[in-house]
Every structure is written in C-alpha cells, then in structure tokens.
N, C-alpha and C positions, 0 to 999 in steps of 0.2 A: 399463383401457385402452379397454374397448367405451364408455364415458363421452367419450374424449379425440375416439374416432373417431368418435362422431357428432355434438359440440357441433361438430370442424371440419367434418363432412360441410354438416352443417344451417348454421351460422355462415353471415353474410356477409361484406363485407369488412374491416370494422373488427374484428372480433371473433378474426376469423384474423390480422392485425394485431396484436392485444394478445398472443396469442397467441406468434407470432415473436417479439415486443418481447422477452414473458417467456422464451423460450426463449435468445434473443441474453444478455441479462442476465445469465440461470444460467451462460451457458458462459464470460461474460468474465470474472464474480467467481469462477469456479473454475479458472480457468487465472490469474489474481491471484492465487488464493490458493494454490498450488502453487509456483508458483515464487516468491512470497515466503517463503512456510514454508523449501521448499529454501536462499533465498539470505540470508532473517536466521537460520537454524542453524549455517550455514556462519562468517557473518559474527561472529556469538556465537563458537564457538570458537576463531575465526582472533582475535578482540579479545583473549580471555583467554590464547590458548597464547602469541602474537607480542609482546604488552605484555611480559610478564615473561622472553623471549628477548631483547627491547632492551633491558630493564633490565641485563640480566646480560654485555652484549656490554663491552666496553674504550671503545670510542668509537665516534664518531656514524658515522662512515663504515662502520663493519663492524656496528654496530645495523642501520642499514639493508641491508647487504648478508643478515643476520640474517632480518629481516623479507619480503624480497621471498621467498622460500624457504616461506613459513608462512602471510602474508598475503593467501588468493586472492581475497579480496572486494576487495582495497586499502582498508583501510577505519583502517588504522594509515598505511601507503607516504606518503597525499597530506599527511597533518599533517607528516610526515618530509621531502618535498622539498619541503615549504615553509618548513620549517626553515631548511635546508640551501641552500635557491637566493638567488642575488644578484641584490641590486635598484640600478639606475642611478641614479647621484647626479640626471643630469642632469634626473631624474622631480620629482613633488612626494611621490610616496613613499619615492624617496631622500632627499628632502630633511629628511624628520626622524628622530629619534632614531631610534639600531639597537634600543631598547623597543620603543614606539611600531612601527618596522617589523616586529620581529618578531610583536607582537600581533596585529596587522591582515593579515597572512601567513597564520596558525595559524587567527584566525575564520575567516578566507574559504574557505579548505579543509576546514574542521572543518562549514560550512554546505554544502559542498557533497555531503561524504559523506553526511550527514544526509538533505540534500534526495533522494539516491538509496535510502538505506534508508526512507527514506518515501514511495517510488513504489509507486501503486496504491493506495494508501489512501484518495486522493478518490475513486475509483473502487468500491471498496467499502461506505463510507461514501452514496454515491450508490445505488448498487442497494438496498442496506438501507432507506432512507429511502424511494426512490419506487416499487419495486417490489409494495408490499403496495398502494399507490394506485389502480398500473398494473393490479393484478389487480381488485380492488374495482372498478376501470372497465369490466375485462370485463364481472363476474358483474353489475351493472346495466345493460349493454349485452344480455348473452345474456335476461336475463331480461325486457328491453323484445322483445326478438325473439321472443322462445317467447310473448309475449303477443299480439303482433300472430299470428301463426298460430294459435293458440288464437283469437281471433278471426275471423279469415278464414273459419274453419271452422262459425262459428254456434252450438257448441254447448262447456258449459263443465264438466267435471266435476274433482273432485279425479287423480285417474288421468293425465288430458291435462295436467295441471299439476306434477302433481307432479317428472315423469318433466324435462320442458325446464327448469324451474328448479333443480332437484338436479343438472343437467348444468352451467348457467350457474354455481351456487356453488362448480364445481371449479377457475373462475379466481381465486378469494377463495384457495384453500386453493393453488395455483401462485404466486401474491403473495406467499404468508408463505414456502413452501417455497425460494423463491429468495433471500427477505429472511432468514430465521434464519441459514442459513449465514457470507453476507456479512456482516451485522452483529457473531455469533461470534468469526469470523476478524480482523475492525477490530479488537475489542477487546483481542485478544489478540496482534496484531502491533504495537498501540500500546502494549501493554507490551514489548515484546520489543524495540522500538526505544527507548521511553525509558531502558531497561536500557543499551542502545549506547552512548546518547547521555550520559549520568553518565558512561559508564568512558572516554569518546571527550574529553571535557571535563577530565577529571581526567589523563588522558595530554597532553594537549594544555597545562593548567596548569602538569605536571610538567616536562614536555619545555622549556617558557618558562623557570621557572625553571632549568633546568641550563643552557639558553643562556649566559642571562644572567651565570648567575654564572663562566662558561667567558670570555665577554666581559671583565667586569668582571678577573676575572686577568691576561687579557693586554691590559689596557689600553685597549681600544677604547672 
C-alpha cells in the first residue's frame, strides 16, 4: 500500500489518470461479473427445471402458465409467447405460411433472449484486452517521471532509481490484476451461455415442431 501511496503522491496527472482508468475498469468487470454469475446460474436452472415442467404440462396454454411459476430469468416465457401470439394477415408477415410465421416468431425471441444472456461480455472482453496496455502505459509513464526527477536532481545512483521505477512497475502488475479476472470470467460465462443457447435452440426446435404438427391436425 506504502508503494500505491506514493507513486499517487509523487505522480502527475496522467499517471493518476491511468490510475483511476484502472481502478474504474476493476470495479465495472466485477460488478459484470457478479451479477452475470448471479443471472446465468439462475438462468441455467430455471432452462433445465421449466423445459421439462412444459414438456410435462397437457397443453400450450397451461405449459405456459407452467413456466411463468419457474421461469424467473424469462428465458423459456418469450419463445412461448411467441409461440402462442397472432400475427395480422394484413402484414407481410401475415402474409405467409403459418411455417414460415412461426419460424421467424421463435428466431426473433430466441435472439433476443440470447442477446440479453450475452450482456456484458463486450465489456469484459474489453477490460481483459486493453487493460494490461492501460497499465504497461502507466509503468512507462511513471518511469519517464522518476527519471526526469532523478535528473533534476544531478546525481544518479542505483538506490534513487531503483525505489521510483519499482513504484512505476506496480502499474504493469494493476494491468494484469484487473485483466485476469475479467478475461477468466469471459471465458467462463461464454461457456455457460453457449450451454443456454443449445438447450434455448433445441426447445425452440421442439416447440416448432409440436406447433406444427398441432397445426397440421386441425387443418390449418
């Protein structure tokens, strides 16, 4: 800590800057990463208990009354009332097949779930990548400044140097400190949603095909 308090003492303005930057960065990939752990564990469960509660319901209408009960991410609900919702002849998406409608229904919801279980992952992705840069920028900034004062001063020994650049290399080791985590966390929540996303697709498959063939019986 006596290192942090006097590269900021000694720092100018850029370096106090880098500084913040990295600070700002730590706090926003660990509040991402928090509450995505929270909301794709949640989401996992509620995928696997809810799937196989709609399978097991009599029909569509009481599946989904099924699901709203068990579902608290929505992340089965919106494939369901899109299912389930009626489209205007007088549209051009009325205008074709009840297939074709329902397909184009099920993607659109099925990308939107997705696109929400994949919030904050650019963001993650982003601090992993330019955060180790951001630091490396300090500790070449602090260590241009501990040399201009090492200079100013006229005299040059290992002792006066060692001490300001061993202060300046602690923004090198804040770059990676901020970067492992975030990148960890990416990698691991990009599995945890492509998991989603297979069971989200194959529900989504399934669901089409029961339409259909519900369709096809009564005629339409």
């Amino acid at each position: 800590m006596s290192g942090w308090t006097h590269f900021w003492e000694q720092g100018d303005a850029i370096g106090r800057a880098v500084a913040i930057m990295l600070l700002l960065m730590s706090i926003g990939a660990w509040v991402v990463i928090f509450w995505k752990g929270w909301l794709l564990a949640r989401a996992r469960r509620d995928l696997a208990h809810g799937a196989k509660a709609f399978w097991q319901a009599p029909d569509l209408d009481q599946g989904r009354a099924t699901l709203a009960a068990i579902d608290r991410e929505a992340v089965l609900l919106p494939l369901v009332d899109a299912a389930r919702s009626e489209v205007s002849a007088a549209t051009l998406e009325g205008q074709a097949g009840a297939e074709a409608q329902l397909t184009r229904r099920l993607r659109d919801s099925l990308h939107g779930v997705l696109a929400r279980l994949q919030a904050g992952q650019v963001l993650l992705a982003s601090v992993g990548a330019v955060s180790p840069f951001v630091g490396l920028f300090g500790t070449v900034w602090g260590i241009y400044h501990a040399m201009l004062s090492i200079s100013a001063e006229g005299s040059v020994s290992i002792d006066k140097v060692a001490g300001p650049v061993g202060e300046a290399l602690i923004m090198t080791a804040a770059g990676l400190a901020v970067a492992i985590p975030a990148v960890l966390a990416y990698n691991v929540f990009g599995k945890y949603v492509s998991a989603c996303e297979a069971d989200l697709e194959g529900f989504a498959h399934d669901l089409r095909e029961t339409l259909l063939a519900r369709l096809a019986r009564s005629g339409r």
